[in-house]
C-alpha positions as CSV (number, residue, x, y, z in Angstrom):
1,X,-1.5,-126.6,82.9
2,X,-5.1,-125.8,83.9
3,X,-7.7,-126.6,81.0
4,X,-10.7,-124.7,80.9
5,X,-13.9,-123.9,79.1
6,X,-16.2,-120.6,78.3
7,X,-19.0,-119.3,80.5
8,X,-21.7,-121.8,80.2
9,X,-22.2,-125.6,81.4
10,X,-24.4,-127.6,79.0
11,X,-24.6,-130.4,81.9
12,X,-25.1,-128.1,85.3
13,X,-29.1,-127.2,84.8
14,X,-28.1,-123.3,85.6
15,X,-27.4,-120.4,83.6
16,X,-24.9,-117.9,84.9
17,X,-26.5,-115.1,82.6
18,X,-29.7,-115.0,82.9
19,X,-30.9,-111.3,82.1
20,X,-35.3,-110.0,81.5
21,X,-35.9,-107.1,79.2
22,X,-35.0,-103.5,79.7
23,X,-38.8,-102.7,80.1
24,X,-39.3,-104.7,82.8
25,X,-36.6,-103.3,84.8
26,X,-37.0,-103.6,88.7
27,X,-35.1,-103.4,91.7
28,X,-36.5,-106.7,92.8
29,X,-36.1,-108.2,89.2
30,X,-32.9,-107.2,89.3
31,X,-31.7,-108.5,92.7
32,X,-33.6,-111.6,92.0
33,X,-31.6,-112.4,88.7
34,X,-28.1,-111.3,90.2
35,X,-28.9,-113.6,93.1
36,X,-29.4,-116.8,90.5
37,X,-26.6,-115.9,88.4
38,X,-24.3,-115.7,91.2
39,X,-25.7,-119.1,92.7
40,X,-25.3,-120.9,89.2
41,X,-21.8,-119.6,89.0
42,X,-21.1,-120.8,92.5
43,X,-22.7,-124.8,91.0
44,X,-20.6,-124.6,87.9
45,X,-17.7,-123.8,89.4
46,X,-18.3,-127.3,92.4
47,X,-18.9,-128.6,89.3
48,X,-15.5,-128.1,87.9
49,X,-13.6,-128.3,91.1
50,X,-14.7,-131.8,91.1
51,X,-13.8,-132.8,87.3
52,X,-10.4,-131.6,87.6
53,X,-11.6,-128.4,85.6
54,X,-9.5,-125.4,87.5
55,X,-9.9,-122.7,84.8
56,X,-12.8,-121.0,83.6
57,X,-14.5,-117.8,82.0
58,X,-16.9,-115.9,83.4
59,X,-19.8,-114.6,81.2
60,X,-19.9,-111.6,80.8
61,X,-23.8,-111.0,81.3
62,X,-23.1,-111.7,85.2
63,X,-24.6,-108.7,86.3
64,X,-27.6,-107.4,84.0
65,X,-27.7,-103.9,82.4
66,X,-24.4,-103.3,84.4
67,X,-23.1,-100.6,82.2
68,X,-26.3,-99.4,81.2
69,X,-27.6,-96.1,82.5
70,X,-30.4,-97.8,83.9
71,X,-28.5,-99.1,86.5
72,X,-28.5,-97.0,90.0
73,X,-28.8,-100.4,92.4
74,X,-25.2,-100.8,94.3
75,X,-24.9,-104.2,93.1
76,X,-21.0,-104.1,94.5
77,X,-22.2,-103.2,97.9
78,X,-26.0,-105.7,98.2
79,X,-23.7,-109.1,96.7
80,X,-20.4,-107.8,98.2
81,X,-20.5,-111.2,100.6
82,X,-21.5,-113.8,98.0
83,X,-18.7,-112.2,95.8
84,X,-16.2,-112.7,99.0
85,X,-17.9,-116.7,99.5
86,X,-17.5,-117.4,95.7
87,X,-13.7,-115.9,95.3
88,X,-12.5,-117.6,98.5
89,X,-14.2,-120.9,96.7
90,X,-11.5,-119.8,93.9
91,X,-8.6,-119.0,96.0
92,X,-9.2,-122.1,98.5
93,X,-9.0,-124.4,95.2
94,X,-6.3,-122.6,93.1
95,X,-8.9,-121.9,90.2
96,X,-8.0,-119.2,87.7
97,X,-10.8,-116.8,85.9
98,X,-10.8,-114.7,82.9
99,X,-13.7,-112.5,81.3
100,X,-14.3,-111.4,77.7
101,X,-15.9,-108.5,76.5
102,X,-17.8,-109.0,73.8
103,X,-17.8,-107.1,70.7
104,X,-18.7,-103.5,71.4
105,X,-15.5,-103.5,73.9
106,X,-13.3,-101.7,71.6
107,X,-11.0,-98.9,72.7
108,X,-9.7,-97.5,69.5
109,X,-12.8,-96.9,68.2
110,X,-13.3,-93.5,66.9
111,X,-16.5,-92.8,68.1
112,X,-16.4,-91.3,71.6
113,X,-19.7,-92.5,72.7
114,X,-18.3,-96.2,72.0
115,X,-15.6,-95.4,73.4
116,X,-16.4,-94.6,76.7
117,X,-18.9,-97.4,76.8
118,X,-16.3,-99.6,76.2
119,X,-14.5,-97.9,79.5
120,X,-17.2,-98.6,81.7
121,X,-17.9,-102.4,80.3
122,X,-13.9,-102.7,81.5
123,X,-14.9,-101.0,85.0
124,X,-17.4,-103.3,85.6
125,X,-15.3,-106.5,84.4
126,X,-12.5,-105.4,86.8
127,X,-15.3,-104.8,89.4
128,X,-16.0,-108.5,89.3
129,X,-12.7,-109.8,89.4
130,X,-11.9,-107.0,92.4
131,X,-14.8,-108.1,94.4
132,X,-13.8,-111.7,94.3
133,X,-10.7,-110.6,95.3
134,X,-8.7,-111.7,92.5
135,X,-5.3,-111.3,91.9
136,X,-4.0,-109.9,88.8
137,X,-3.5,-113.5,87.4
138,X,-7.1,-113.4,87.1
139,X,-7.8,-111.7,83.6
140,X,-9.7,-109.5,81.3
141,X,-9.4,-110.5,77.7
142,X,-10.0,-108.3,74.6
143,X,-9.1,-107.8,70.9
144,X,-7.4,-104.5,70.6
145,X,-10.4,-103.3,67.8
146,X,-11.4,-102.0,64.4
147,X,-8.6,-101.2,61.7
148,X,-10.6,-98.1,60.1
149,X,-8.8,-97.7,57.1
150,X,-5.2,-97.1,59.0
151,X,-3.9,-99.5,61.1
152,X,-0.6,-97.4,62.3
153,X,-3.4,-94.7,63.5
154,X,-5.6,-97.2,65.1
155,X,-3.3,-99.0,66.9
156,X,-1.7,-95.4,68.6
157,X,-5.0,-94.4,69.2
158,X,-5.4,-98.1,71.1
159,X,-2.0,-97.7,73.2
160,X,-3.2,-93.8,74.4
161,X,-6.3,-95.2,75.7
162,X,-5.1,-98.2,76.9
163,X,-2.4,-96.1,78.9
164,X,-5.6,-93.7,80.4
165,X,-7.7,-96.6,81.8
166,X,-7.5,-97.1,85.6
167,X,-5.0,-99.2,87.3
168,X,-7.5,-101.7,88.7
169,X,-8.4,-102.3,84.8
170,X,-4.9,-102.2,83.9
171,X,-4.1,-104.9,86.3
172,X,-6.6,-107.6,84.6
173,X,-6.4,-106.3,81.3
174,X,-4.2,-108.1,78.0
175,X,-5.3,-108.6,74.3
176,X,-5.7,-111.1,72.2
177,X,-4.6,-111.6,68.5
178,X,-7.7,-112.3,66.4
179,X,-8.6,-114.2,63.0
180,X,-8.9,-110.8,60.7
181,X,-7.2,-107.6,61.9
182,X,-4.7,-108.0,64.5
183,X,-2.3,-110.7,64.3
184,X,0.5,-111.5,66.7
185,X,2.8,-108.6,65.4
186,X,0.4,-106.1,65.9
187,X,-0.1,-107.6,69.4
188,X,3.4,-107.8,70.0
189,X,3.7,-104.0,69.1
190,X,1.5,-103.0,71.4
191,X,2.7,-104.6,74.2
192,X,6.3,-102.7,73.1
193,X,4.9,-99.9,74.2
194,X,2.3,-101.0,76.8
195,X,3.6,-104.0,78.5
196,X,0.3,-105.4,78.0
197,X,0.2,-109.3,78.1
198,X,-0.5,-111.4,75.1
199,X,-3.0,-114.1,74.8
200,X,-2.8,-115.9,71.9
201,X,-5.4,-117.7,70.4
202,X,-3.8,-120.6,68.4
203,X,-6.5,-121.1,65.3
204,X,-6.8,-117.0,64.8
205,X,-2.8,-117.5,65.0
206,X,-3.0,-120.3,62.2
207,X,-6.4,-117.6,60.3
208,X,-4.4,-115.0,60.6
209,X,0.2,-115.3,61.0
210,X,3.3,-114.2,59.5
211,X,4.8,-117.3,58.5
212,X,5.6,-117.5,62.8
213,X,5.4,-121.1,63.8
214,X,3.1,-122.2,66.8
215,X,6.1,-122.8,68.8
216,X,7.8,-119.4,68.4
217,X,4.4,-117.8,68.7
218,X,4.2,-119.5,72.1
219,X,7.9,-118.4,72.8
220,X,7.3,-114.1,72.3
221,X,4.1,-114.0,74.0
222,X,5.3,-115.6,76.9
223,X,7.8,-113.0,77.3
224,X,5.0,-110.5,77.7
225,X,3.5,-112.3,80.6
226,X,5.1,-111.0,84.0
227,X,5.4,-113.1,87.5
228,X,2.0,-111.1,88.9
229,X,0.3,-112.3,85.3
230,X,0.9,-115.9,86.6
231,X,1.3,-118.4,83.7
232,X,0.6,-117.2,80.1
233,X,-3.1,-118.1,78.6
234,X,-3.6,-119.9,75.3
235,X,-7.2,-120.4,73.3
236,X,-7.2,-123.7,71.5
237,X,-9.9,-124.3,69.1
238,X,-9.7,-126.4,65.3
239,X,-11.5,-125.7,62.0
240,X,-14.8,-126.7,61.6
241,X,-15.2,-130.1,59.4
242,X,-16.9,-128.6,57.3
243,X,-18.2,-124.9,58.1
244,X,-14.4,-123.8,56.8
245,X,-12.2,-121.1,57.7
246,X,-13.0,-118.5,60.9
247,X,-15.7,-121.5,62.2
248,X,-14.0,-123.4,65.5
249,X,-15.5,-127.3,66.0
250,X,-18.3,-128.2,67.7
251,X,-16.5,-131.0,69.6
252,X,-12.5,-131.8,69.9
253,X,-10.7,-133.3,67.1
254,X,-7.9,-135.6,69.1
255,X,-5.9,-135.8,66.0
256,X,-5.3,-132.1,65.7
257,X,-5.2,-131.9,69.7
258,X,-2.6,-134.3,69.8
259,X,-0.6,-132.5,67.5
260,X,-1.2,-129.0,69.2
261,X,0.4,-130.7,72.3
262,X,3.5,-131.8,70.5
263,X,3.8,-128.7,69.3
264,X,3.3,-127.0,73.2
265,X,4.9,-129.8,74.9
266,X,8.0,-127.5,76.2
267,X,5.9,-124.8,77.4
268,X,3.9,-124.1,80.6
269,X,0.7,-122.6,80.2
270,X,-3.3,-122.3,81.1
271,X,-5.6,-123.7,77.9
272,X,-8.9,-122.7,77.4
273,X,-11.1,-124.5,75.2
274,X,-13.1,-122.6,72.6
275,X,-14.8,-125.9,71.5
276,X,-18.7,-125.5,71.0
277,X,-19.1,-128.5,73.2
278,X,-18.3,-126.6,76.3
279,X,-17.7,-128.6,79.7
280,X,-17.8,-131.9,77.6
281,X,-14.7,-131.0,75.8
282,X,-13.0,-130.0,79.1
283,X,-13.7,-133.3,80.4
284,X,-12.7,-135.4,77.7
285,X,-9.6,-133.2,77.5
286,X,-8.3,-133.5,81.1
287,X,-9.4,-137.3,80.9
288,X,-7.4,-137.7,78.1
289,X,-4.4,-136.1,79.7
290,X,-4.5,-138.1,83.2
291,X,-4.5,-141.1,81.2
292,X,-1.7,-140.2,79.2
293,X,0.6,-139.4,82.2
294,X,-1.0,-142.6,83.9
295,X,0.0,-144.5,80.9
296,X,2.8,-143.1,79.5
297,X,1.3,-142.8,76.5
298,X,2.9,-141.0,73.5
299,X,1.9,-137.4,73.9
300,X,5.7,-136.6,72.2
């Protein structure tokens, strides 16, 4: 299992998004940003590899304005070396990446202008992962959308644009049940009909469920997952003390993480930690584990 944590790094001084406003587009401002955003990345990343931390999530804000129609500067092209640098930095110490789009990503939308925005945020996301020369393993998470009044309709309408979208999207791309809309059924569905890969996010999975327990959600969406996926991915997160329902925790609850593992304990994943806390929960987490294989402490 590799543990993981979202996009930013509360204790590395360095910002992996750092963007300036639309107005003061430049060429040079542009170049200058791209080249600190791909620096911090490269010193969160050291960061990690030397904490045990192997998985991670890219931010989406890597690349400024890179779907806008401002943008004219080959990016690919002018970083194409520090892309190389940094994924062999991945590859060399067997560190896995996702990326999630945010919430204007959303295929089955029924405005065309979204729409195709949404196609061109998943170009750019793939560009990423293709540049550092990623395998498919390395992954592009989404929800699968809106519900407008007819699920049924909104779901075919995400499966024919989901089939349209470029292989070297396809490749990266799975969905993700979420805490409102789309629950694991609906995910499941899709992936009938797509063979899209599952991620499921264990506290939309207790939000939003069936009656399926944690374990048998676990079991079907790790039959979506093929070899070239590599191992399935699970997002782990608790209730907030006291913010209530749809509001993950600042910082890790070990009561309820200790339960989540006995729960998990027969299945082979990758966790990432949707914990406010950031790299401090990924720390205390893979301490917590190395200690408990050390000591043989009661995990089961």
């Amino acid at each position: 299992m590799k543990i993981g944590y979202p996009c930013i790094n509360l204790t590395v001084n360095c910002r992996t998004s750092k963007t300036f406003r639309l107005k003061n587009y430049s060429e040079e401002r542009l170049i200058e940003t791209i080249e600190n955003n791909l620096n911090c990345l490269a010193k969160i990343l050291e960061f990690n590899y030397n904490n045990n931390i192997f998985f991670f999530r890219i931010t989406s804000d890597l690349i400024p304005f890179a779907s806008h129609s401002i943008m004219k500067f080959g990016w690919q092209e002018h970083f194409k070396s520090k892309f190389k640098e940094i994924g062999a930095y991945l590859k060399k110490n067997s560190m896995r990446i996702t990326m999630h789009p945010g919430q204007y990503t959303v295929l089955n939308s029924k405005n065309d202008k979204v729409v195709q925005n949404s196609i061109k945020g998943l170009n750019y996301h793939a560009d990423v992962l293709d540049l550092l020369g990623l395998d498919p393993n390395a992954k592009i998470i989404t929800h699968v959308g809106g519900v407008y009044g007819d699920k049924k309709n909104s779901i075919k309408r995400f499966i024919e644009r989901y089939e349209k979208l470029n292989e070297h999207i396809k490749k990266h791309h799975v969905i993700e049940n979420d805490d409102k809309y789309y629950q694991l059924k609906d995910c499941l569905l899709i992936n009938e009909s797509t063979e899209i890969p599952i991620v499921l996010d264990s506290y939309h999975h207790y939000c939003l469920n069936q009656g399926e327990s944690l374990e048998k959600a676990i079991e079907l969406i790790t039959k979506t997952w093929k070899t070239r996926d590599g191992l399935p991915i699970l997002h782990y997160s608790s209730e907030h003390p006291y913010k209530g329902k749809y509001r993950h925790a600042d910082e890790i609850d070990l009561n309820h993480f200790k339960s989540f593992l006995k729960k998990t304990v027969n299945f082979n994943f990758d966790l990432m930690l949707e914990i406010k806390e950031k790299e401090k929960s990924a720390l205390f987490v893979v301490k917590y584990l190395i200690n408990d294989i050390r000591f043989n402490q009661n995990i089961i």
